[in-house]
N, C-alpha and C positions, 0 to 999 in steps of 0.2 A: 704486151699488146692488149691484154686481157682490161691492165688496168689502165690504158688509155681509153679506152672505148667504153671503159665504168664512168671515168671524170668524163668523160664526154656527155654520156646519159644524163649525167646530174646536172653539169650547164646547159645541156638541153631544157630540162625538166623545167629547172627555173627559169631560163627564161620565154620559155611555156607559161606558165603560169603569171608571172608579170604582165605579160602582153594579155593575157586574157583578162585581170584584174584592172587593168587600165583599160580596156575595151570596156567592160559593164560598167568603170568608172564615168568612162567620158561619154558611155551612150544614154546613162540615164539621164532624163529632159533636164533640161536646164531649171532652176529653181532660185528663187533669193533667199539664203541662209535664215532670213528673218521668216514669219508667218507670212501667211496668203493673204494680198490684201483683200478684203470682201468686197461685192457686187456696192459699189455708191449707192444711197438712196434720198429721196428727198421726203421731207415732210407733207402729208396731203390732211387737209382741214375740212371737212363737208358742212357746209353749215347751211339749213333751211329756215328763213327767217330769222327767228329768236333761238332756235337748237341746235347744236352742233352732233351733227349724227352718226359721223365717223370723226378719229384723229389718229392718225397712225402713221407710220415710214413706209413708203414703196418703195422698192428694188430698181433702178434704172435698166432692164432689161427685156428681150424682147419677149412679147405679151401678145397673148391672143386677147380681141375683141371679136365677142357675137353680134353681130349688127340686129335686135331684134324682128325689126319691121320688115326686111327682107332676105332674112335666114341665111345670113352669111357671114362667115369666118375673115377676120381680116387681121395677118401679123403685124403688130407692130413694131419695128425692130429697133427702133432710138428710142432715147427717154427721153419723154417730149411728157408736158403735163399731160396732155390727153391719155399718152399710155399708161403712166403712172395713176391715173383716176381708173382706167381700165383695171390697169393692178389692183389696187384697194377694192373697185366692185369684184373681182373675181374671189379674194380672198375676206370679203366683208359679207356679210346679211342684212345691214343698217340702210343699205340703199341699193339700185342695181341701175344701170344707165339702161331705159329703156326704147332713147330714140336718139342715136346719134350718127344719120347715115351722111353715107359720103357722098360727095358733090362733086362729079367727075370736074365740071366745067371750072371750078375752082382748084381743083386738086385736095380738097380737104375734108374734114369731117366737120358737121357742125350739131354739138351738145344742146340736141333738145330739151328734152325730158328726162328727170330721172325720177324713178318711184323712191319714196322715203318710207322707212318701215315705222307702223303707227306703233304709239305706247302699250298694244293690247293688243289680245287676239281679236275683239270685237269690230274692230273696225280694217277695214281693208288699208293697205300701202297707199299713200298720198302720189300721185302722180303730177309733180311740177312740172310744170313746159316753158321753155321759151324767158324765159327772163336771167338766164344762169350765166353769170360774172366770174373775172377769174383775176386775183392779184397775186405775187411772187415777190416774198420780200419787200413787202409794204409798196411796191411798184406794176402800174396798170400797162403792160403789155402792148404793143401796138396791131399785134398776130394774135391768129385764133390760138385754143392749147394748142392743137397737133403742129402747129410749125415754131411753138417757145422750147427751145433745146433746154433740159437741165442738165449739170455737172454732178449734182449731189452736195444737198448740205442746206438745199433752198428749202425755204416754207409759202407752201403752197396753198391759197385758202381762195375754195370755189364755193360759190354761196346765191341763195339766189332772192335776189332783190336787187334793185334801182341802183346805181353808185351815187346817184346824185337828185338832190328835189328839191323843187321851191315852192312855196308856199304864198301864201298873203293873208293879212289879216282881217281883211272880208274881200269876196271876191264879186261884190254887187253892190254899189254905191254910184252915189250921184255925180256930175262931172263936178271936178274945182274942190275938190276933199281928193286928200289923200288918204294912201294905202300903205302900209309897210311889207316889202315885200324882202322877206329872208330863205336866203341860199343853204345849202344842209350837204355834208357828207355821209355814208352810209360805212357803222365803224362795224367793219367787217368780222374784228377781235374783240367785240365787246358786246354780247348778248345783254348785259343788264340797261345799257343807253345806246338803242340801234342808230340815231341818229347824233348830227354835233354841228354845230354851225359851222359852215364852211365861208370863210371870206374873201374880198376881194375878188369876186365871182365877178365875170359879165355874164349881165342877163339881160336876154334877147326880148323887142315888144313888139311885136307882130300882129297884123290883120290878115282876114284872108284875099287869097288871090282871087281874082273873077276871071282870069286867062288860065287856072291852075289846069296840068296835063295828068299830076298822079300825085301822090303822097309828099314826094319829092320835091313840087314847088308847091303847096298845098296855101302857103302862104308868103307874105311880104315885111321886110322886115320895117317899120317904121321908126323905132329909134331903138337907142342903148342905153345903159347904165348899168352899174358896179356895186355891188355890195360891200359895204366895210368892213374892214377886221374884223368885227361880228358877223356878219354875213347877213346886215338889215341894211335895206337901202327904204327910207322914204318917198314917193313917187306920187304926184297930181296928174291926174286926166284932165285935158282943159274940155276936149271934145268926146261927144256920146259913139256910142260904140262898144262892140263886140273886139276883145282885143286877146290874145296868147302871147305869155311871157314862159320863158326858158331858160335855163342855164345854157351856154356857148361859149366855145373859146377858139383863138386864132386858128390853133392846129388841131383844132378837132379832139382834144385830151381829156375833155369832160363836156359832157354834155344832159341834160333831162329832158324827162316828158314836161311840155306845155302843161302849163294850167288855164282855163281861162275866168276870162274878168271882164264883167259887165258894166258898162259906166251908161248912165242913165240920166235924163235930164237934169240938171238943177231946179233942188227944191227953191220955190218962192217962199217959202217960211222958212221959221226959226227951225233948225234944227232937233232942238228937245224942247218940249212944250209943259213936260210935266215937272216941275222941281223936286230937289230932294228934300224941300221941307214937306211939300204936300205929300212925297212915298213916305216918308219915316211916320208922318201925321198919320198914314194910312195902314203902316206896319201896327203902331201902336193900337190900334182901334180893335184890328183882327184881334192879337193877342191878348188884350183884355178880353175881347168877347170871349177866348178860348179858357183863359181864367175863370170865368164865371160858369162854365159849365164841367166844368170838374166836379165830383165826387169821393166822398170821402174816402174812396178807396185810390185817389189818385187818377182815378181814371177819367179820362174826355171823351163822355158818350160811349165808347167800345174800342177793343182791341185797332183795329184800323185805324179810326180817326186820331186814337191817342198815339199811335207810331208816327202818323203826319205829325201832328201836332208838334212831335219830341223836334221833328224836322225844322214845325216853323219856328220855333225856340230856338231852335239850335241856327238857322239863318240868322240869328241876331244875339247871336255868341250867349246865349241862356241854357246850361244845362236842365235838362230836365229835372234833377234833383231838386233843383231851387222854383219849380213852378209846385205852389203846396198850398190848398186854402186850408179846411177846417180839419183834415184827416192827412192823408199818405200823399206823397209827392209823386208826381209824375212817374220819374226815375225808380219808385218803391213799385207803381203798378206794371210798369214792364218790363221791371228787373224777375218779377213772381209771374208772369202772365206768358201762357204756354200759345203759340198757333196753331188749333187744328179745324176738324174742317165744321165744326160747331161755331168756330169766331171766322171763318171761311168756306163757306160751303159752295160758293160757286167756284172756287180756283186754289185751294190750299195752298198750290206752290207757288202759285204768286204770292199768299197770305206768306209763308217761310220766307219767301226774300224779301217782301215787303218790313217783318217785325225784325229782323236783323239791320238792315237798314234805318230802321225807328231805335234799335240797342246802340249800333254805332252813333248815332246823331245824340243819345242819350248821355253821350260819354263813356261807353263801357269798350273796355280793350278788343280787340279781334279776335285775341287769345282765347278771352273768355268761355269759358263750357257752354256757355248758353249760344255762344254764338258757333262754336265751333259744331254742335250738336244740329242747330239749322244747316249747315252747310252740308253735312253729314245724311241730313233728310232730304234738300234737295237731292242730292248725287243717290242716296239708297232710294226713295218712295219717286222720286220725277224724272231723274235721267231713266234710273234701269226702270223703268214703265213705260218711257218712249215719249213721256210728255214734254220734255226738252228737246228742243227743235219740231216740233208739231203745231204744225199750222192750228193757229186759234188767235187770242185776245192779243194778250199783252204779257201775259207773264214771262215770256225769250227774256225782253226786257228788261225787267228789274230783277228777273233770275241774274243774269250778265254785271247788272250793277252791282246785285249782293254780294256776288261772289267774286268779283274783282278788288272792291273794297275790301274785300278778308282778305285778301292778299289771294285767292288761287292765282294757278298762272294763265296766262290769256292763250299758252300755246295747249292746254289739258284739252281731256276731249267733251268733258262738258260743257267748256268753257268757249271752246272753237263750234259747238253744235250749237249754243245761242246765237251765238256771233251769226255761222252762217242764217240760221233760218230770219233773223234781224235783217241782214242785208238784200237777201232775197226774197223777202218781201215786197221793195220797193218796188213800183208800179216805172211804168214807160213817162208819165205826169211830172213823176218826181213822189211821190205822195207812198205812205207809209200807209198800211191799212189796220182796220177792225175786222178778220176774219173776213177781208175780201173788200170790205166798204172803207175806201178813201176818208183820211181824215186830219186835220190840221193839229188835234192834239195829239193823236198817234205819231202824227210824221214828228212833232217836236221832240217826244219821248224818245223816240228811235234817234232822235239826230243826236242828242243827250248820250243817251247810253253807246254809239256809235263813237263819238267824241272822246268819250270816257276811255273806251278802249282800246283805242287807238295812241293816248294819252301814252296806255300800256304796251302797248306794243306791237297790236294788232292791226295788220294790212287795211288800208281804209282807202279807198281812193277815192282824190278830194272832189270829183266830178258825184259822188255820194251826197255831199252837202252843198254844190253846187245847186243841184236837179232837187232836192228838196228843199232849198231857199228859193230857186224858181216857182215851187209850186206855190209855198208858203206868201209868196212875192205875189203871185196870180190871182189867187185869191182873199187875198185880203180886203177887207170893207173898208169903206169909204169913214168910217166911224172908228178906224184903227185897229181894230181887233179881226176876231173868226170867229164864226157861227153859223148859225141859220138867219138868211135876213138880215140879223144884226148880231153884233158882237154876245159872246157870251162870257162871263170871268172865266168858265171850266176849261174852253177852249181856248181860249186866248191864253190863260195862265200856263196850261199845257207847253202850248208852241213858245212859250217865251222861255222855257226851261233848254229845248234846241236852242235859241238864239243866244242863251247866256252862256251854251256852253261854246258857243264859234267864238265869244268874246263880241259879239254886234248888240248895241243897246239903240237911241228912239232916234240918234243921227243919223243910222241904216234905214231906222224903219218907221219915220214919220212920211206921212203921204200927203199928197197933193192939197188934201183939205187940213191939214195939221194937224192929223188925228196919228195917235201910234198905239201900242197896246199895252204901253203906263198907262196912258191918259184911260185908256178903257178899264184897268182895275182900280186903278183912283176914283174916277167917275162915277160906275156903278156900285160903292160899296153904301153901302145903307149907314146911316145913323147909328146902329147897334156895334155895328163893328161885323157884319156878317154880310152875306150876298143873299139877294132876296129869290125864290123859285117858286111858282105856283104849284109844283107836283110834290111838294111837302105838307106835310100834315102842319107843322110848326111854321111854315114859309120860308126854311133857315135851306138855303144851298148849301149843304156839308160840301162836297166834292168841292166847289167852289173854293169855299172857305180856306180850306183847311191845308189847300196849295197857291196860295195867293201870296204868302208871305216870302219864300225863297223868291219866287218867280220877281215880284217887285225889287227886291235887292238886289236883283244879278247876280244870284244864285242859280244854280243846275245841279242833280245827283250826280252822287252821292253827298249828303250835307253832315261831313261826319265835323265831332267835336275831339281835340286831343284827349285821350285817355283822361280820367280823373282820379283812377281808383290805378293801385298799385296791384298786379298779380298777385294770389296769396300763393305761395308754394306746393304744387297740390299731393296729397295726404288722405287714408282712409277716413281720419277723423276731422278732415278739416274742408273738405271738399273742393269746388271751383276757384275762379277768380272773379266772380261777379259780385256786384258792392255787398251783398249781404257779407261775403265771407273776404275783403280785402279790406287794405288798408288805407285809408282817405290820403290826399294830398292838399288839399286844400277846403273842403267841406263834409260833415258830420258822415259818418258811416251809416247807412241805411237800417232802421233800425226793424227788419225781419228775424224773428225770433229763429232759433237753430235747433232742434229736437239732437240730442245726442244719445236715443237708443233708437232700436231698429226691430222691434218687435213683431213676427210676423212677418216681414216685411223680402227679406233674402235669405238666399239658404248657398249655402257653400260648397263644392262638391271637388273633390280631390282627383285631378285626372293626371296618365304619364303622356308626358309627351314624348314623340321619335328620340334616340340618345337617351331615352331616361332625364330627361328635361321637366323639372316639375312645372305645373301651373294650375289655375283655377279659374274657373266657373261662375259666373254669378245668374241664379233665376229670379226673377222679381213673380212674385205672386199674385198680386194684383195692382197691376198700374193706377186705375181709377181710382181707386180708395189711399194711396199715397200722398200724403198733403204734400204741398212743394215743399219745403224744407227736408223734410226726408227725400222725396225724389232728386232730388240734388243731391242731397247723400251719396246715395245711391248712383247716380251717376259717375261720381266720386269714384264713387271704389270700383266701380266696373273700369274707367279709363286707368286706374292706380293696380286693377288686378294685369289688365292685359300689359299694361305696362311692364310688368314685375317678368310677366310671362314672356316678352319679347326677350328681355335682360338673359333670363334662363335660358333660352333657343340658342342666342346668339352664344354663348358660355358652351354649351352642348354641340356648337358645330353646326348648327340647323341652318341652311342658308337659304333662303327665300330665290325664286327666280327672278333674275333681273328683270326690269322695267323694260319692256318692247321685244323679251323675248318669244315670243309666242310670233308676234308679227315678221320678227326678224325670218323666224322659224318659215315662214310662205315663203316669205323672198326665198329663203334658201331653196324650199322645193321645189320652186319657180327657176333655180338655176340648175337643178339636176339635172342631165340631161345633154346640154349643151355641149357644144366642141371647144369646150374652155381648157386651156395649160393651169392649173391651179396655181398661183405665183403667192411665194412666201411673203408676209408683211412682216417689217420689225424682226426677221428673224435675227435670233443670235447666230454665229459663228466663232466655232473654234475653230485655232490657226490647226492647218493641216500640218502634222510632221513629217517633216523634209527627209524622205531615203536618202538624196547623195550625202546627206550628213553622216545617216549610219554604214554607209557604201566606205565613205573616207575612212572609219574606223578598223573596219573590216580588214579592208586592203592596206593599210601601215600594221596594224598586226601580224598578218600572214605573211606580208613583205619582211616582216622582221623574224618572223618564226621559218621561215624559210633559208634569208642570210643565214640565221645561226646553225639551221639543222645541216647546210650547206660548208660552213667552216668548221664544224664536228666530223663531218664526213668525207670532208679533204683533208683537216688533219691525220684523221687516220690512215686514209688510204696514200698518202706525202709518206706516212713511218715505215710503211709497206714496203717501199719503190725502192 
């Protein structure tokens, strides 16, 4: 009895214990043997302008958004782009959506503004509004983000500019002349060429409505036409008028802002009145007369007029190297010839952009120490002093040209502070000023350097050179040109440096009496080869003079010349790349002597850097008393020491703080605070290990250590019975 009631125990036991090990089996959650697959993400692209300011993977998952404007929390629980741009601002510093409320009566949100973080602590986050586009997979959306569903896997790029613009290539001419009017896409993935011709567009030509109720019928469509595979269509106005053209399409898939286009009576005269033998007859006269006043040291009169000069040379493809009477060439006096405020004393930093400007027209690389050292003084001695962007003359202006032509970039913050204070200058007239006083040479200059950088890359909008062609339009004299009374060469050559640079020559801009402002720098030039002025001691108008030459060619700044001189490799003992110390391509090497000791001159001093990172020092002891050749040296080894010294840091571990961290840095403490979910970007994920897997092992072992200890302990107690 005894040992029934034993084997009873024991199949009790086990099957006890089976039942329980299949109960934790089958109760743990169900799982796929394989890894977890992670949360989908899509790619999101931020891009402002010409910068891309985020690029990263968001999580398709639900996200909190702060609605700033009215301090409120709103989940988003699909992954829809909006949320996932929410995602990236939560877990980004580089930007932060700061207006994108929601629209009950629509049901949606709509992406106003977002703050961009600037490259610096100095300057506050850029806050965009209102212009913010959004493509997926190279395809434009019909729905705002908040209602585009993603899967995961898309690439997402929200950017903010135009999708679409059309242009023309004057937008003020007489009726019965054509226009070329060309269609553009905005390449969304291609920062270095923001725009690309877009073809086969229709583009809309429109007058205004005189019934119009709002925006909405604001105008009438009077015809169409198409752009071709290039996206240029040529187009005649038969009748005068006020007219807006558009991109448009059937369903509404592409569309731009109007431009508008002024068609204006037909001229009763010839279109050009001044030939191109009488400009070249007139080019030629100038540049002689600038010949003859040369100086044995190469120089024409003084620093300024011989930087024009390398200019007017250089409008008629002459290096300055090759302008040489009885002493040193051109090219020798401004390759040695330093700008300060002794060869500039009312505007230095206009003087610095203006002599880099005269080195590039001279032929000399951009690379070059000489020029790179100007660039280095605007940004050290005139940005950080406040003079760039400061309302005054004219220096924004050729500060913007110089430093574009070096190649900065048009989005830097020096580069953007000319920019603005050039464009906000512009008067309600149209008209550019002189520290306040409207003026036709100012406003050409500005239309010029405006032009230029926009070339670049910078936001310009054409209603900019419209409103200052209107002024320029309004006031022009009856004698072809602008001035007081009557035309003057200084103003007129000015304004015609804007018009060269829209691409309009004397078919735009001949008037009523057949006068245009060729005919007025032809006209007025003297016998000598000079413009005459009564407020000169000699009679000789410099100013005139000495920008007369581009301006007749259909020339505008920058009038740069292809490099001549090849970089020399730079070296303690060998110094810059400028023609003294390079190597000729096509004409004799500039024959400035090279002092190869340094006597007195620098002294050396041995510092540790962080890591034990060696580097060095250079003090100059007295600037003044260094003839150029040595200070060139010297420069030399100052760019070749720090150089040595970054090499070292970088070797040592030293890492510099990124670019726009500091700025990023506000954004972020601008987001402390908030009732934001932090949501992971780009995280990695490891697959989770799956329990029921080690559950299964568990339970066939015991299940089998069981059986056995089970038929061990029946065999014995069967030998028993």
């Amino acid at each position: 009895m005894k040992t029934k009631n034993f084997r009873g125990a024991i199949f009790v036991n086990i099957v006890f214990f089976l039942a329980i090990s299949a109960a934790v089996f089958y109760a743990t959650p169900a799982q796929a043997d394989e890894a977890t697959t992670s949360t989908p993400a899509s790619t999101i692209i931020v891009r402002h302008e010409n910068q891309v300011v985020f690029s990263g993977s968001a999580p398709l998952a639900a996200t909190i958004y702060h609605d700033d404007v009215n301090n409120i929390d709103y989940t988003l629980a699909t992954g829809t782009v909006f949320s996932a741009l929410a995602a990236a601002d939560n877990a980004s510093a580089a930007f932060d959506i700061t207006d994108a409320q929601f629209n009950s009566g629509f049901n949606s949100f709509y992406v106003a503004c977002l703050a961009i973080a600037s490259s610096t602590s100095s300057t506050a986050p850029q806050n965009a509004c209102a212009n913010w586009n959004y493509v997926v997979n190279n395809t434009y959306p019909s729905v705002g983000m908040d209602k585009y569903n993603l899967s995961g896997g898309e690439t997402v790029y929200v950017y903010f500019s135009d999708s679409w613009k059309i242009s023309a290539s004057t937008s003020t001419f007489p009726a019965n002349t054509t226009t070329t009017l060309q269609t553009w896409r905005y390449q969304y993935d291609n920062t270095a060429e923001p725009w690309a011709p877009d073809g086969n567009d229709l583009i809309d030509i429109s007058v205004s409505n005189p019934s119009s109720t709002g925006w909405w019928d604001a105008t009438i469509t009077a015809t169409t036409t198409q752009s071709n595979a290039g996206g240029a269509v040529d187009f005649k106005f038969a009748a005068t008028g006020t007219y807006f053209a558009k991109i448009t399409s059937l369903d509404w898939s592409k569309w731009s802002n109007p431009i508008t286009l002024s068609v204006l009576p037909a001229l009763e005269v010839a279109a050009a009145t001044t030939s191109a033998e009488q400009i070249n007859a007139a080019v030629a006269k100038v540049l002689n007369f600038l010949r003859t006043k040369q100086g044995a040291d190469g120089a024409i009169a003084d620093l300024g007029t011989s930087d024009w000069a390398a200019m007017s040379f250089a409008a008629s493809n002459t290096y300055a190297a090759d302008v040489k009477s009885a002493g040193a060439s051109l090219g020798e006096f401004l390759s040695g010839a330093e700008a300060t405020t002794s060869t500039d004393p009312l505007n230095i930093c206009a003087g610095y952009a203006r002599h880099a400007l005269g080195l590039l027209a001279a032929g000399i690389d951009k690379s070059d120490v000489k020029i790179v050292e100007l660039k280095d003084k605007i940004k050290t001695r005139c940005y950080a002093a406040g003079i760039v962007g400061k309302a005054g003359i004219n220096d924004d202006i050729f500060i913007l040209l110089a430093l574009l032509a070096a190649d900065e970039s048009v989005d830097s913050e020096i580069a953007q502070a000319a920019l603005t204070a050039v464009k906000t200058d512009q008067q309600a007239s149209g008209a550019f000023t002189w520290s306040g006083w409207p003026g036709q040479d100012v406003t050409g200059a500005a239309i010029n350097a405006l032009k230029y950088a926009a070339g670049r890359g910078a936001a310009v909008d054409a209603s900019v050179f419209d409103n200052a062609k209107n002024y320029l339009r309004s006031t022009q004299l009856p004698d072809g040109g602008w001035g007081f009374g009557a035309a003057d060469a200084l103003t007129t050559g000015w304004a015609m440096y804007g018009l060269n640079a829209l691409g309009e020559g004397q078919s735009q801009w001949t008037n009523a009496q057949g006068k245009n402002p060729w005919s007025v720098l032809v006209g007025t030039l003297g016998a000598g080869g000079y413009y005459e002025t009564a407020w000169s001691a000699d009679g000789i108008d410099w100013f005139a003079t000495k920008h007369a030459v581009p301006a007749l060619l259909g020339k505008s700044w920058p009038v740069v010349l292809a490099p001549r001189y090849v970089a020399a490799p730079a070296s303690p003992a060998v110094g810059g790349s400028s023609p003294p110390d390079a190597s000729p391509i096509d004409a004799p090497v500039y024959s400035v002597p090279i002092s190869s000791s340094l006597p007195g001159i620098v002294s050396f001093s041995a510092v540790t850097a962080p890591n034990s990172a060696a580097a060095a020092t250079i003090v100059e002891s007295d600037n003044a008393a260094i003839s150029p050749p040595n200070a060139r040296i010297i420069k030399s080894l100052r760019q070749f020491v720090a150089s040595k010294s970054k090499v070292l840091q970088t070797a040592a571990g030293i890492k510099a703080a990124p670019a726009g961290a500091a700025s990023e840095q506000k954004i972020a403490s601008q987001k402390i605070g908030r009732l934001r979910r932090p949501t992971a970007i780009a995280e990695e994920k490891n697959p989770r290990e799956n329990p029921r897997a080690k559950i299964k092992v568990i339970f066939y072992a015991s299940a089998i250590g069981v059986v056995l200890a089970g038929l061990y302990l029946g065999r014995g107690l069967l030998g028993k019975v």
